[in-house]
One Martini backbone bead per residue (centre of mass of N, CA, C, O) as a GRO file, in nm:
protein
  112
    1UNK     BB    1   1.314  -0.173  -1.044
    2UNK     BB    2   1.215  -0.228  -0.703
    3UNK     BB    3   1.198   0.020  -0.603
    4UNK     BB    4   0.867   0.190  -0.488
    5UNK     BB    5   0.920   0.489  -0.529
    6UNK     BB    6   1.024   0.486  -0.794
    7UNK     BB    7   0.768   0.373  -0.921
    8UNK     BB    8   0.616   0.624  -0.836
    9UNK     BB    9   0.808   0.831  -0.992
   10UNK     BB   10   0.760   0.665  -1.285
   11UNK     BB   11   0.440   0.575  -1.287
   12UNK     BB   12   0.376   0.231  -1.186
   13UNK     BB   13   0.252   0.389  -0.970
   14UNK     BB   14   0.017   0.500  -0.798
   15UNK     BB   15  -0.082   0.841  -0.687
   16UNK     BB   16  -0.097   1.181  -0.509
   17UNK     BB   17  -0.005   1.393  -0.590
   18UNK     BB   18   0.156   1.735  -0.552
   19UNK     BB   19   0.419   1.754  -0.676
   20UNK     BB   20   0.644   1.849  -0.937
   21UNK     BB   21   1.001   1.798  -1.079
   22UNK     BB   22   1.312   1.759  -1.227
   23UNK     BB   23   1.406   1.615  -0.891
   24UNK     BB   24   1.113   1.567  -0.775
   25UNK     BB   25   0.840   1.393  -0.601
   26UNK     BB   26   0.496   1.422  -0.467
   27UNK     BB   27   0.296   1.241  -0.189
   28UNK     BB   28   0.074   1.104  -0.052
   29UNK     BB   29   0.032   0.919   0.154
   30UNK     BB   30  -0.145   0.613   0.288
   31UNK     BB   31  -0.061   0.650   0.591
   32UNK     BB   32  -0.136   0.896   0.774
   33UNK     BB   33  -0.032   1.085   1.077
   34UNK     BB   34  -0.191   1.336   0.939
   35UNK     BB   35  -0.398   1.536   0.793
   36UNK     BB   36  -0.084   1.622   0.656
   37UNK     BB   37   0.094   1.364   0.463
   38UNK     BB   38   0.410   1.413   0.290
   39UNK     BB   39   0.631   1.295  -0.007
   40UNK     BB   40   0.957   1.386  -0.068
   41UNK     BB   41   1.148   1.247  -0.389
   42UNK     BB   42   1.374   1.194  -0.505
   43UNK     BB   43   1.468   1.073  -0.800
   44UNK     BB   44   1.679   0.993  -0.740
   45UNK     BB   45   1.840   0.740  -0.614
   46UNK     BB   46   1.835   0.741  -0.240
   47UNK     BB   47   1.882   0.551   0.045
   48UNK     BB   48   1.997   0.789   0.229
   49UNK     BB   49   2.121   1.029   0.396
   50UNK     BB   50   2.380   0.873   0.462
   51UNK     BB   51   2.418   0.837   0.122
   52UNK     BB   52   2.478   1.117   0.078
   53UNK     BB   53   2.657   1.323  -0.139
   54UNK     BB   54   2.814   1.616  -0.221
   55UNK     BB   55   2.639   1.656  -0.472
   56UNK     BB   56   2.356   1.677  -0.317
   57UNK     BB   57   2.321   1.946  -0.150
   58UNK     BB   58   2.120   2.065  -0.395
   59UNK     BB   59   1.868   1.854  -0.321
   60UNK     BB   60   1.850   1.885  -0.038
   61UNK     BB   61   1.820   2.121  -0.108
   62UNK     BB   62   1.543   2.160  -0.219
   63UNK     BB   63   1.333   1.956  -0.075
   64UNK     BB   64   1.285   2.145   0.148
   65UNK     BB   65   1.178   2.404   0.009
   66UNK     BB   66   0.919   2.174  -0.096
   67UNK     BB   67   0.823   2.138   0.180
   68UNK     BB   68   0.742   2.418   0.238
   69UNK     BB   69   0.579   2.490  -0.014
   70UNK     BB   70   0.335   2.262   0.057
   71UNK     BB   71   0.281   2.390   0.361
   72UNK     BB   72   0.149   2.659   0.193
   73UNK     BB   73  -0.047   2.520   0.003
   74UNK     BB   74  -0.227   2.362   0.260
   75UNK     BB   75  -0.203   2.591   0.533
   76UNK     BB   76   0.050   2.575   0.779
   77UNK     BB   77   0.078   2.874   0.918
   78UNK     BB   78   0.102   2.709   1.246
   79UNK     BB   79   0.230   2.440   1.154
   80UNK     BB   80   0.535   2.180   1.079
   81UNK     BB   81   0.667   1.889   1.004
   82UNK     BB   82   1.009   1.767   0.928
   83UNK     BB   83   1.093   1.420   0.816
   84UNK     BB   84   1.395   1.216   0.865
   85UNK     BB   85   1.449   0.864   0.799
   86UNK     BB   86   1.709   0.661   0.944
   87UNK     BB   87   1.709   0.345   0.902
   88UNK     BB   88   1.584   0.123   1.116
   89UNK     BB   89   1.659   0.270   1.423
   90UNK     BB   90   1.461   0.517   1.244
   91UNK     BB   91   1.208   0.399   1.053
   92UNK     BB   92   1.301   0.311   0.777
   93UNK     BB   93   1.111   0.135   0.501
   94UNK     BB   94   1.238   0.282   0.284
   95UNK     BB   95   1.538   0.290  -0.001
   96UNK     BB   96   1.462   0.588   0.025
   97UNK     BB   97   1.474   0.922   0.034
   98UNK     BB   98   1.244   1.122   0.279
   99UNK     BB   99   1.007   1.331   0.310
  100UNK     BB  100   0.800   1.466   0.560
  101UNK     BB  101   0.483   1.612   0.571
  102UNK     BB  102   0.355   1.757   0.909
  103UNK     BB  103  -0.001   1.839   0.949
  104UNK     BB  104  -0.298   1.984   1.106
  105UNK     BB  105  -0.155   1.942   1.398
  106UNK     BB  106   0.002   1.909   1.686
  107UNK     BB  107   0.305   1.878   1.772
  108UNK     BB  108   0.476   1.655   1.956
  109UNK     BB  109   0.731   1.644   2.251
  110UNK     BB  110   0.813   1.352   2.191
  111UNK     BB  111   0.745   1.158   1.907
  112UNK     BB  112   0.844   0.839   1.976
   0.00000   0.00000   0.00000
């Protein structure tokens, strides 16, 4: 499989993890747009939300949960952004579905 995701989800790139269980892993950003910036990647590959089908509806919240849970763990109870970009002219640069979890300083709106 070609997907740079998919290779880092099944551990032939390397990452700095952050969870991982039987339907996502998560991990560092390589290139962080805030002090915490980490990937939500469901193991399954989607390759956007626009192409989630009816029966991930269960995994789309199970990842949703992750990011919350993640926002816990690294301390962001001042708050912080869950974000999924959808397509080219969303800003999506890899073809698997993936949540940013962007905390650690204010977030201003609109993102830009």
């Amino acid at each position: 499989m070609s997907c740079l995701f998919c290779k880092i989800v099944e551990g032939s790139i390397p990452s700095a993890g952050v969870y991982q269980d039987d339907e996502c892993y998560a991990f560092a950003d390589i290139n962080p747009q805030a002090p915490v910036h980490v990937l939500v990647v469901p193991r399954k590959h989607i390759v956007s939300l626009a192409e989630a089908a009816a029966d991930d509806r269960g995994l789309l919240g199970h990842l949703h949960w992750v990011a919350a849970e993640i926002a816990r763990t690294k301390g962001l109870a001042k708050g912080y952004r869950v974000v999924v970009n959808i397509g080219e002219d969303g800003g999506q640069t890899v073809d698997h579905l993936h949540l940013h979890v962007l905390g650690g300083r204010p977030m201003h709106w609109p993102p830009g």
